[in-house]
Kinemage of the C-alpha trace (Angstrom):
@kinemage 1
@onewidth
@group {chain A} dominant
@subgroup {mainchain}
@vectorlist {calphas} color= white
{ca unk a 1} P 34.401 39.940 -8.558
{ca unk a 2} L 34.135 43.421 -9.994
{ca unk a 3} L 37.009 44.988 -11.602
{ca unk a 4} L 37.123 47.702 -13.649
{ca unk a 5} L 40.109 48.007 -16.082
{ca unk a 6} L 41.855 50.577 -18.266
{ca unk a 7} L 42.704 50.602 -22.143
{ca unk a 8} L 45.958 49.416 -22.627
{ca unk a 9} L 48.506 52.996 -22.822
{ca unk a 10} L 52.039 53.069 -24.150
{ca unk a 11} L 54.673 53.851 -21.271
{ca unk a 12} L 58.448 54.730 -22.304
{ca unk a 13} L 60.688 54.289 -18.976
{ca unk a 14} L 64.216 54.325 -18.361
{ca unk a 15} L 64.237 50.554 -18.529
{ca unk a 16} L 62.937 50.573 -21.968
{ca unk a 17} L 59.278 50.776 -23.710
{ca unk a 18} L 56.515 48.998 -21.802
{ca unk a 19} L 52.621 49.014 -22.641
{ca unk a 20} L 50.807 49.521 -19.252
{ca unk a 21} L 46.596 48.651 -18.581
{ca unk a 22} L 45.224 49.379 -14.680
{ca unk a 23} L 42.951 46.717 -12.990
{ca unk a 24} L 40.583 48.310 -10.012
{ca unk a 25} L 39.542 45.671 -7.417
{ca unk a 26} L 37.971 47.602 -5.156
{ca unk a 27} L 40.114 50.298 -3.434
{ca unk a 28} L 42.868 48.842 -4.945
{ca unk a 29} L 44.280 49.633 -7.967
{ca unk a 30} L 47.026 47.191 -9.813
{ca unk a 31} L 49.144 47.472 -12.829
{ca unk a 32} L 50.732 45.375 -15.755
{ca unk a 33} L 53.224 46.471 -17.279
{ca unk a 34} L 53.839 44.633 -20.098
{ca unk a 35} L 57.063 44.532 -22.823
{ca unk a 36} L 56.285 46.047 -26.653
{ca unk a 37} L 56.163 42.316 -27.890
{ca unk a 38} L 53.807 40.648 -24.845
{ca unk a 39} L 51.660 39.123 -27.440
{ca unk a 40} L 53.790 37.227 -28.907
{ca unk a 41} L 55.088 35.364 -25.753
{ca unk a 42} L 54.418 31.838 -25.430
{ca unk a 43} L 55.635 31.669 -22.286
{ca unk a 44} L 56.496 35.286 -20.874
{ca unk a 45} L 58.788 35.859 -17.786
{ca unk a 46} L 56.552 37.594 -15.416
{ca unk a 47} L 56.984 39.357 -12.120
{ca unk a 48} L 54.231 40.086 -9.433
{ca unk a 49} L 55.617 42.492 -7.406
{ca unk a 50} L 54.192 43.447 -4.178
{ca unk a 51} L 53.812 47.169 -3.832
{ca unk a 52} L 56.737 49.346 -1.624
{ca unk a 53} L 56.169 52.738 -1.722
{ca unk a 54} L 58.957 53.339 1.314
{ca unk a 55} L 61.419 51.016 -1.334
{ca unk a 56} L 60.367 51.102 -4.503
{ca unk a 57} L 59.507 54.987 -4.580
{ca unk a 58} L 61.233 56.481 -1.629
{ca unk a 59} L 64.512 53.940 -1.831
{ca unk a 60} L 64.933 52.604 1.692
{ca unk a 61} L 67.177 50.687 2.503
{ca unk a 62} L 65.492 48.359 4.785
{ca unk a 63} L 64.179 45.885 2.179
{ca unk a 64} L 65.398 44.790 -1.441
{ca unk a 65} L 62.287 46.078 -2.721
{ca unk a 66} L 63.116 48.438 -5.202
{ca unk a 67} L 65.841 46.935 -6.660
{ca unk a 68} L 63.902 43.633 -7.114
{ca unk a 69} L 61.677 45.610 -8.879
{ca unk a 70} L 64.508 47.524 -11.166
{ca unk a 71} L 66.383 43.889 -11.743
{ca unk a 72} L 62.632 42.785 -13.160
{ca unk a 73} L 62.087 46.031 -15.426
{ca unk a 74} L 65.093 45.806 -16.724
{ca unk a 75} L 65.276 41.667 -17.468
{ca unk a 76} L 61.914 42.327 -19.093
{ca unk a 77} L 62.785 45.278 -20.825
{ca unk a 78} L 65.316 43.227 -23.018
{ca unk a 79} L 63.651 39.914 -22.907
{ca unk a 80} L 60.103 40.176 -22.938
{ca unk a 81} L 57.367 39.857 -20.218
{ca unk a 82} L 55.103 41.263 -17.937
{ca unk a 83} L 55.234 42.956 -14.249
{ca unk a 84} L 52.199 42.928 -12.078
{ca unk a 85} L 52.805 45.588 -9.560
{ca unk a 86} L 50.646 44.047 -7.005
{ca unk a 87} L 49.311 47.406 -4.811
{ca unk a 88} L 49.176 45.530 -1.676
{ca unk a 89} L 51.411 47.480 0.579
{ca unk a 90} L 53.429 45.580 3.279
{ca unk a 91} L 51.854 42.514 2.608
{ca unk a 92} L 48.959 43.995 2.921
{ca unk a 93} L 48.891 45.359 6.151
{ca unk a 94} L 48.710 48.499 4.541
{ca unk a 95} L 51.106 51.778 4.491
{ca unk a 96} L 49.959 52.964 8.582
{ca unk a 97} L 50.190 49.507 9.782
{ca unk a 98} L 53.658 48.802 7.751
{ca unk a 99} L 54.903 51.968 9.292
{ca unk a 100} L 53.697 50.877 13.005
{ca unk a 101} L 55.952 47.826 11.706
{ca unk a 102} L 58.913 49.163 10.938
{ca unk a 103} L 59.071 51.066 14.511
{ca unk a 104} L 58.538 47.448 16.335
{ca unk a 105} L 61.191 46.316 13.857
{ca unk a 106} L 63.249 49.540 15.417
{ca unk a 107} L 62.982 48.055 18.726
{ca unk a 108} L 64.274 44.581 17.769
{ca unk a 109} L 61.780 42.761 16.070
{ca unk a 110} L 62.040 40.375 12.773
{ca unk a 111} L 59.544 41.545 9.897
{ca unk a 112} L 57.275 38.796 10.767
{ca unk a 113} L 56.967 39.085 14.428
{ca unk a 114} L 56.447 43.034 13.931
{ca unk a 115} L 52.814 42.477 11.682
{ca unk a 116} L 52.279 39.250 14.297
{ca unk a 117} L 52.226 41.708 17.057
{ca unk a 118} L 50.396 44.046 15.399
{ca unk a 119} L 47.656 41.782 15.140
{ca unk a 120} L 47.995 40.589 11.343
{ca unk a 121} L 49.399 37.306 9.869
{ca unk a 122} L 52.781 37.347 8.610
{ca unk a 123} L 51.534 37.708 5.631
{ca unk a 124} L 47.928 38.987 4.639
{ca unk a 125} L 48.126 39.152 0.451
{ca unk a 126} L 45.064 38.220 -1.660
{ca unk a 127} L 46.154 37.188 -5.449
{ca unk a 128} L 42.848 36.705 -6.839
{ca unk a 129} L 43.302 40.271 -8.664
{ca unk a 130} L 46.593 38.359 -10.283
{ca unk a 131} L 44.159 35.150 -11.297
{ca unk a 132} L 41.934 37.732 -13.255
{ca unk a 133} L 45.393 39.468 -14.482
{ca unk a 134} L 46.587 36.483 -15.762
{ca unk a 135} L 42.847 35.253 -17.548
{ca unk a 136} L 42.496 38.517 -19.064
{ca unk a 137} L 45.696 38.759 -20.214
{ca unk a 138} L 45.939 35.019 -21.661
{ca unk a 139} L 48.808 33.824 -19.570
{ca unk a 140} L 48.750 30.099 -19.965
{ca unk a 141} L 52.008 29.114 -19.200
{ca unk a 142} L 55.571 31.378 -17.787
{ca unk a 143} L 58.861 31.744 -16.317
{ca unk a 144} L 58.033 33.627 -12.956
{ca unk a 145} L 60.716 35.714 -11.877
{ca unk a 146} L 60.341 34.981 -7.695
{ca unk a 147} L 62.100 34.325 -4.646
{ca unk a 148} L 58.624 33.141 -2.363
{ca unk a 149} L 57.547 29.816 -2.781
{ca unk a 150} L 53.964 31.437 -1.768
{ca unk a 151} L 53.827 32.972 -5.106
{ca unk a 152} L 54.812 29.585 -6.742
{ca unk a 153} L 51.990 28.063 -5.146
{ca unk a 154} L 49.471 30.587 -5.934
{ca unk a 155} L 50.661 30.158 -9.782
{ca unk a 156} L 50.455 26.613 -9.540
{ca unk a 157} L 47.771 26.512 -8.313
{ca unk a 158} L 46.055 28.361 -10.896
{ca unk a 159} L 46.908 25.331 -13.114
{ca unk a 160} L 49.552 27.849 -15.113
{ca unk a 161} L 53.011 25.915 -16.060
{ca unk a 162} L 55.767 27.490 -14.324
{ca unk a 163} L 58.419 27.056 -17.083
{ca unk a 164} L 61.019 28.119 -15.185
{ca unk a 165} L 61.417 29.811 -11.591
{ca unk a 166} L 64.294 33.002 -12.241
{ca unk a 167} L 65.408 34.210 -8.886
{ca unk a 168} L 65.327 37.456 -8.036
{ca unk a 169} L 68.612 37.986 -6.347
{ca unk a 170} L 70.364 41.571 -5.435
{ca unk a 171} L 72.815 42.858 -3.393
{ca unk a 172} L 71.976 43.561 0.051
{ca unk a 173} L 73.127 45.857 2.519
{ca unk a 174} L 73.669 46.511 6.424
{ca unk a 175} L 70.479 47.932 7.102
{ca unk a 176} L 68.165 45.027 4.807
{ca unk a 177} L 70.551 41.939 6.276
{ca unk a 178} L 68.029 40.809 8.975
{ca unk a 179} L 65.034 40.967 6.995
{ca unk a 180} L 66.235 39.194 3.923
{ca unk a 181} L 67.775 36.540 6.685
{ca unk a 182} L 64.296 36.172 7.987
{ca unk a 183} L 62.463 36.131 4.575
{ca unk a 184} L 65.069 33.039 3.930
{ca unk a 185} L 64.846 31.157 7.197
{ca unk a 186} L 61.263 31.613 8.383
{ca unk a 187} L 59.322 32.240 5.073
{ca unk a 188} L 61.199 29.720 2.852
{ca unk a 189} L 62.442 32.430 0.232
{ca unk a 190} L 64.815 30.872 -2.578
{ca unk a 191} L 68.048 33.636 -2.490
């Protein structure tokens, strides 16, 4: 696999003071974001957080997105840890193909049976930039902040103790009801 990565750059936020380092796989490019004292974590809550530019940078309403990703940089902020911002947009369908999805999902269909249609699996992620993330940063053992059980799989499977599994519960509203409800009943998600 070849990645290129970054130094590792200081990054004040509203949430608090993070350290950041970039990880190019590809034409992808993924970030950690990491607390002041990440190094001296045994066992660091962590967040892999799929990329959303339509919620986490433009703030629709649709999804919980963005504020899963707030609730994280904030926890994190005050109790140490790491956020992967996975840059895999709509489950990696990509941002076209996401937006082709959301019209289908205009016209009455769930989240999963719009990317079906479209000719993708309901979901089409690849973690193995998160494996290398987790090597390179040292990450032996954590408290994953998650709702999918996918993701606790993929960590498992890695042979990294889950410590603890923190849910990553916000409010949701009229226009995100439907796809949390399907993210629950068809994809397993723990709300």
């Amino acid at each position: 696999m070849n990645i290129q990565i970054s130094n590792i750059a200081k990054l004040p936020t509203k949430y608090g003071k993070f350290k950041i380092k970039a990880y190019k796989q590809e034409n992808q490019e993924h970030l950690a974001i990491m607390s002041e004292d990440f190094e001296t974590l045994d066992s660091p809550y962590i967040r892999i957080h799929s990329e959303c530019l339509t919620g986490d940078t433009l703030g629709s309403l649709k999804c919980d997105c963005q504020n899963q990703l707030d609730l994280s940089l904030k926890f994190i902020s005050l109790n140490g840890g790491l956020v992967i911002y996975h840059r895999q947009e709509g489950r990696n369908i990509g941002l076209v193909n996401k937006v082709n999805a959301y019209a289908l999902q205009d016209l009455g269909r769930n989240t999963i049976e719009a990317n079906l249609e479209l000719g993708f699996k309901e979901d089409e992620r690849d973690y193995s930039i998160v494996k290398y993330i987790f090597e390179d940063l040292g990450i032996k053992k954590l408290k994953l902040i998650t709702n999918n059980p996918k993701k606790i799989e993929y960590v498992e499977s890695l042979g990294i103790n889950i410590v603890e599994r923190i849910p990553a519960i916000t409010k949701s509203n009229k226009y995100n009801e439907g796809y949390i409800s399907t993210k629950k009943e068809q994809m397993g998600h723990m709300f």
